[in-house]
KEDREN-892414 format. One record per residue (C-alpha): residue in one letter; x, y, z; residue number from 1. Coordinates in steps of 0.25 Angstrom, whole numbers, plus 5000, padded with zeros to 4 digits. Layout:
N
+--------+------+-------+------+-----+
: residu : east : north :   up : num :
+--------+------+-------+------+-----+
:      a :    X :     Y :    Z : NUM :
...
+--------+------+-------+------+-----+
This chain:
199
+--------+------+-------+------+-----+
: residu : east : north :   up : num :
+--------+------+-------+------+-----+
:      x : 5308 :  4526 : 5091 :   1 :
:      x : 5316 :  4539 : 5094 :   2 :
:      x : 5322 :  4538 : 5108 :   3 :
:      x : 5326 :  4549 : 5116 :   4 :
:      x : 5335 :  4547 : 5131 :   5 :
:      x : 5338 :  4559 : 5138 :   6 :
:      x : 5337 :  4562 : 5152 :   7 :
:      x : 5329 :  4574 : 5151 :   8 :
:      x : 5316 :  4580 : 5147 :   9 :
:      x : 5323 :  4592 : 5139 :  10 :
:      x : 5332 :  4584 : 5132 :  11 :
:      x : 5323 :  4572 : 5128 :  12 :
:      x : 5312 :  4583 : 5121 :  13 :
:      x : 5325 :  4589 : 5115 :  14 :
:      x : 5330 :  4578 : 5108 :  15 :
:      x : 5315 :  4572 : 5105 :  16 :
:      x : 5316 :  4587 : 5097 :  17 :
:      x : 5328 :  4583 : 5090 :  18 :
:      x : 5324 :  4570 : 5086 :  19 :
:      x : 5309 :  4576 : 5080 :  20 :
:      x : 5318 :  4588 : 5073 :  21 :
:      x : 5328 :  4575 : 5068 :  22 :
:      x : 5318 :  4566 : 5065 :  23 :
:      x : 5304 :  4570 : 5064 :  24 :
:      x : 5297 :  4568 : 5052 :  25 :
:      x : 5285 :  4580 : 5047 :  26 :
:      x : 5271 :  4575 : 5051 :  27 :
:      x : 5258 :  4584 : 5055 :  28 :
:      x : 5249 :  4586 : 5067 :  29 :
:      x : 5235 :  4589 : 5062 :  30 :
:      x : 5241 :  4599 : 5051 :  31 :
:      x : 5255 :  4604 : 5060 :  32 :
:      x : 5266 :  4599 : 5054 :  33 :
:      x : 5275 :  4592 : 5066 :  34 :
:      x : 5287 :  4584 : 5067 :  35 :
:      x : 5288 :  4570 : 5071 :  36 :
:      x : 5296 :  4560 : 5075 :  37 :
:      x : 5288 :  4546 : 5080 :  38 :
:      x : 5292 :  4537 : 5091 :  39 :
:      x : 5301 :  4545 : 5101 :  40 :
:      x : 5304 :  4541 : 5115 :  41 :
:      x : 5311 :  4549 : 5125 :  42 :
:      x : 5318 :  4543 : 5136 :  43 :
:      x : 5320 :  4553 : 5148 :  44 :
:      x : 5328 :  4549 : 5160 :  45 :
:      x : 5328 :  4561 : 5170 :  46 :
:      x : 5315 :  4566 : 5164 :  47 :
:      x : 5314 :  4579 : 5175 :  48 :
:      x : 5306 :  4588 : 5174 :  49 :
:      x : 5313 :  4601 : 5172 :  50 :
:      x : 5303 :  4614 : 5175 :  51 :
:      x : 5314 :  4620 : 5164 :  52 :
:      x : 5308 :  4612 : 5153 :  53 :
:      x : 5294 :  4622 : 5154 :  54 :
:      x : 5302 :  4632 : 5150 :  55 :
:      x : 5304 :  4627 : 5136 :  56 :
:      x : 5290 :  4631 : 5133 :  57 :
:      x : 5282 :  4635 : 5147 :  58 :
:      x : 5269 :  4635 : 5140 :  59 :
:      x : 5267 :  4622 : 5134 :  60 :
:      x : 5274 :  4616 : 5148 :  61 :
:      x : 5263 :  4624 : 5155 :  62 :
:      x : 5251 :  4618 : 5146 :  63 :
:      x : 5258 :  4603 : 5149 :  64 :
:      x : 5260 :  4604 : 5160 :  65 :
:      x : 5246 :  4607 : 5163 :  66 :
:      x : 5243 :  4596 : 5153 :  67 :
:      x : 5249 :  4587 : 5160 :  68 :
:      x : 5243 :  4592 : 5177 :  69 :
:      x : 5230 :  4598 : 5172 :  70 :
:      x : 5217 :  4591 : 5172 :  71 :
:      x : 5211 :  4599 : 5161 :  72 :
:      x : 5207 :  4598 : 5146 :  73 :
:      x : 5219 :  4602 : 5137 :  74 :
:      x : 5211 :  4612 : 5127 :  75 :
:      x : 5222 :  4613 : 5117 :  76 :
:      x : 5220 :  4598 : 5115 :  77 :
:      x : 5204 :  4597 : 5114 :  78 :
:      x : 5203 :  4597 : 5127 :  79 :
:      x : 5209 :  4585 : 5130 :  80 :
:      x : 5211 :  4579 : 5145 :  81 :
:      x : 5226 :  4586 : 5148 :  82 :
:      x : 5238 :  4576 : 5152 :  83 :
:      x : 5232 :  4578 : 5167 :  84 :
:      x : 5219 :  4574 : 5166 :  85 :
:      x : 5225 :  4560 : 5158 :  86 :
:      x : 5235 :  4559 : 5168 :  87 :
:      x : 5229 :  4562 : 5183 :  88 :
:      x : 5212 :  4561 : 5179 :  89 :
:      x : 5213 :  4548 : 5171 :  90 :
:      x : 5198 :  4546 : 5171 :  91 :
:      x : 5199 :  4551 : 5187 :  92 :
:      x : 5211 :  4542 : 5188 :  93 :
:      x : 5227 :  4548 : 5191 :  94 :
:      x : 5235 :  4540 : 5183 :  95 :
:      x : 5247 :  4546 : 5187 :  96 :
:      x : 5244 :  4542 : 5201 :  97 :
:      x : 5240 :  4529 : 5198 :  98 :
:      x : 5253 :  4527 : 5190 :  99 :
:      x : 5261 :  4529 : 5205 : 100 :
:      x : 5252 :  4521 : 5212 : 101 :
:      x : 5255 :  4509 : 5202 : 102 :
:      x : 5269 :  4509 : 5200 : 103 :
:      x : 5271 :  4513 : 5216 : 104 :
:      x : 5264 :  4499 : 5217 : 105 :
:      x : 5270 :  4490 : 5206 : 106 :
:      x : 5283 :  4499 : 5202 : 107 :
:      x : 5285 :  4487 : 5191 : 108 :
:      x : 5273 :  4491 : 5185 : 109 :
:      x : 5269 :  4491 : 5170 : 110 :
:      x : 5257 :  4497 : 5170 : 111 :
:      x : 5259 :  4512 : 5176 : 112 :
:      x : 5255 :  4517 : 5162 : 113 :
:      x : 5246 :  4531 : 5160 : 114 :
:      x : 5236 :  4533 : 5146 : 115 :
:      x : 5233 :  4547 : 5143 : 116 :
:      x : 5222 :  4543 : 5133 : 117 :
:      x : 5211 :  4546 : 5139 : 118 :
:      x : 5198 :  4540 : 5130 : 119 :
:      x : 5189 :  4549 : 5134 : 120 :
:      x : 5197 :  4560 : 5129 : 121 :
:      x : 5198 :  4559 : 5113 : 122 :
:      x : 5201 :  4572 : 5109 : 123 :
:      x : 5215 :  4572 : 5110 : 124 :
:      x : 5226 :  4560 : 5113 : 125 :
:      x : 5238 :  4564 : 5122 : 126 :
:      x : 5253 :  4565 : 5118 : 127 :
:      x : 5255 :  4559 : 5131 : 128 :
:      x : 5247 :  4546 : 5129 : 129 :
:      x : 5253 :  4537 : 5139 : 130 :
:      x : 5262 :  4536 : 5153 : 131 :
:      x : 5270 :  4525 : 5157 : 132 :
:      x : 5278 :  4523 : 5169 : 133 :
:      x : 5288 :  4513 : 5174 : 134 :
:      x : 5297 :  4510 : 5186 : 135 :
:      x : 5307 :  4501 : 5181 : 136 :
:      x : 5323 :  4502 : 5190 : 137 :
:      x : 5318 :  4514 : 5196 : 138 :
:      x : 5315 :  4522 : 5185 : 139 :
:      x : 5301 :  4527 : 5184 : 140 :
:      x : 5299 :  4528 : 5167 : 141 :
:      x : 5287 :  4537 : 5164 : 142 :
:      x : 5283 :  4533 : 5148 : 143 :
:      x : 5275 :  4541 : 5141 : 144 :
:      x : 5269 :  4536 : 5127 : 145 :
:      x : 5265 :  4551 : 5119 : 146 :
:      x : 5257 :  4548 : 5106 : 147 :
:      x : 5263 :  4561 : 5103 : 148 :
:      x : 5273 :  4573 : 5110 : 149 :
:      x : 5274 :  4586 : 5102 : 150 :
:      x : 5291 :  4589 : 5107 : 151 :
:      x : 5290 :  4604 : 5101 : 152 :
:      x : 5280 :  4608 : 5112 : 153 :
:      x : 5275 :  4598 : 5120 : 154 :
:      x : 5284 :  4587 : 5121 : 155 :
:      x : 5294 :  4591 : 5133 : 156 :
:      x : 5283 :  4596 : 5142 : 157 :
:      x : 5277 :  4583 : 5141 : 158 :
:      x : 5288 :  4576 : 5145 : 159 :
:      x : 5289 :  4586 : 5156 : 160 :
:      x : 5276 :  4582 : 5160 : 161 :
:      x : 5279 :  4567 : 5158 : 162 :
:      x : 5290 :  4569 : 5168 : 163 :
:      x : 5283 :  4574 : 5178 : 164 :
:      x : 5273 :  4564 : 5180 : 165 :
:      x : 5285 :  4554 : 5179 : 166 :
:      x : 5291 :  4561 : 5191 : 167 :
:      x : 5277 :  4560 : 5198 : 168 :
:      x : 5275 :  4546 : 5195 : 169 :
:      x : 5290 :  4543 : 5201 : 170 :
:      x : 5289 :  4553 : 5213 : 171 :
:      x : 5276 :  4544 : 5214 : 172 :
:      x : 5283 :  4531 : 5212 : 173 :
:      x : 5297 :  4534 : 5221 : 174 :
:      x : 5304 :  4530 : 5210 : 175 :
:      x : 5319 :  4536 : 5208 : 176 :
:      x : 5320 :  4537 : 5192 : 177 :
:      x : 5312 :  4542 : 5181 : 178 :
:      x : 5313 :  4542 : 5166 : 179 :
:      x : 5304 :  4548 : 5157 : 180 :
:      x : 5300 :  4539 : 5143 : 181 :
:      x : 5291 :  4547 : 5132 : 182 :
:      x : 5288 :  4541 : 5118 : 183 :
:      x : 5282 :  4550 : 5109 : 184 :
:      x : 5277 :  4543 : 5096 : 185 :
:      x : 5275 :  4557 : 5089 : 186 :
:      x : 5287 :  4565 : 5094 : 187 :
:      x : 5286 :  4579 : 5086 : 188 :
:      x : 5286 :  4592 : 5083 : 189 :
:      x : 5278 :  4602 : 5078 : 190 :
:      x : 5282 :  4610 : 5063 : 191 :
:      x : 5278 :  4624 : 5072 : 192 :
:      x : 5287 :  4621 : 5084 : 193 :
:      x : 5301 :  4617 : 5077 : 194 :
:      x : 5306 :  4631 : 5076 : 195 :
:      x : 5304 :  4633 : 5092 : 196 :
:      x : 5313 :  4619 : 5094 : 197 :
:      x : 5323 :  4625 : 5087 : 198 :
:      x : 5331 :  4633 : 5098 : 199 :
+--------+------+-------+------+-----+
């Protein structure tokens, strides 16, 4: 396990690059080559979410963003159900809703835990596969479990996203603190993109 702290979104999917770049060992997606680093987990303690960080790339934030607040079909992926739809129609059920109504009823709970897989949807299974959140001391930990996080392209604008549905569960939830927990078992980059990581 590759462990990351920082307090920041920015510098988290910075250092997640520097590790890759360090670490990663040469594997293939389909037939692009990528490189990989298994097992990382990012530990953000003032996870905020900055508007500066579209600025790294304002296109793919846009297409996230809308990924991840738009029930829609994702055509770039097979049509898939977007993040939205898995997150807010659940089979008609609003998981994120039901998430503040649990914890605001047992705070202790265990159980406050979102899938993203959605069965009835085979064509393509999401990076984002599963939220956890927690309130322990006063401290709302969203944890998301990600089958896979591409950190040349996707990667910070999926923690941006993630931070903003920890914001809404603890605005939600009246609960002071928040930390943000992400373990992506593929953590990588793609051959294509290094050159534009260089700067």
């Amino acid at each position: 396990m590759h462990v990351i702290s920082s307090p920041s979104l920015m510098d988290a999917w910075k250092q997640a690059i520097e590790r890759i770049k360090a670490d990663g060992t040469r594997s293939f997606d389909d037939d692009q080559p990528i490189l990989e680093v298994m097992d990382v987990f990012l530990i953000i303690t003032d996870p905020q979410p900055d508007p500066a960080l579209v600025d790294v790339n304002p296109e793919m934030a846009a297409w996230m963003h809308a990924n991840f607040t738009e029930k829609m079909p994702i055509e770039e992926l097979g049509n898939t159900k977007s993040y939205a739809t898995r997150l807010y129609d659940y089979h008609g059920k609003d998981q994120v809703a039901a998430i503040i109504k649990k914890l605001k009823g047992k705070p202790e709970t265990k159980s406050a835990t979102i899938t993203m897989i959605m069965p009835d949807d085979t064509s393509y299974v999401p990076c984002v596969s599963l939220l956890d959140f927690k309130i322990r001391d006063g401290i709302l930990t969203l944890t998301a479990t990600c089958r896979s996080l591409d950190f040349g392209k996707k990667a910070l604008f999926n923690l941006l996203e993630l931070a903003r549905i920890a914001e809404r569960v603890q605005s939600g939830c009246d609960v002071p603190g928040i930390e943000l927990h992400v373990h992506s078992i593929s953590a990588h980059i793609y051959e294509q993109d290094m050159e534009s990581l260089e700067a």
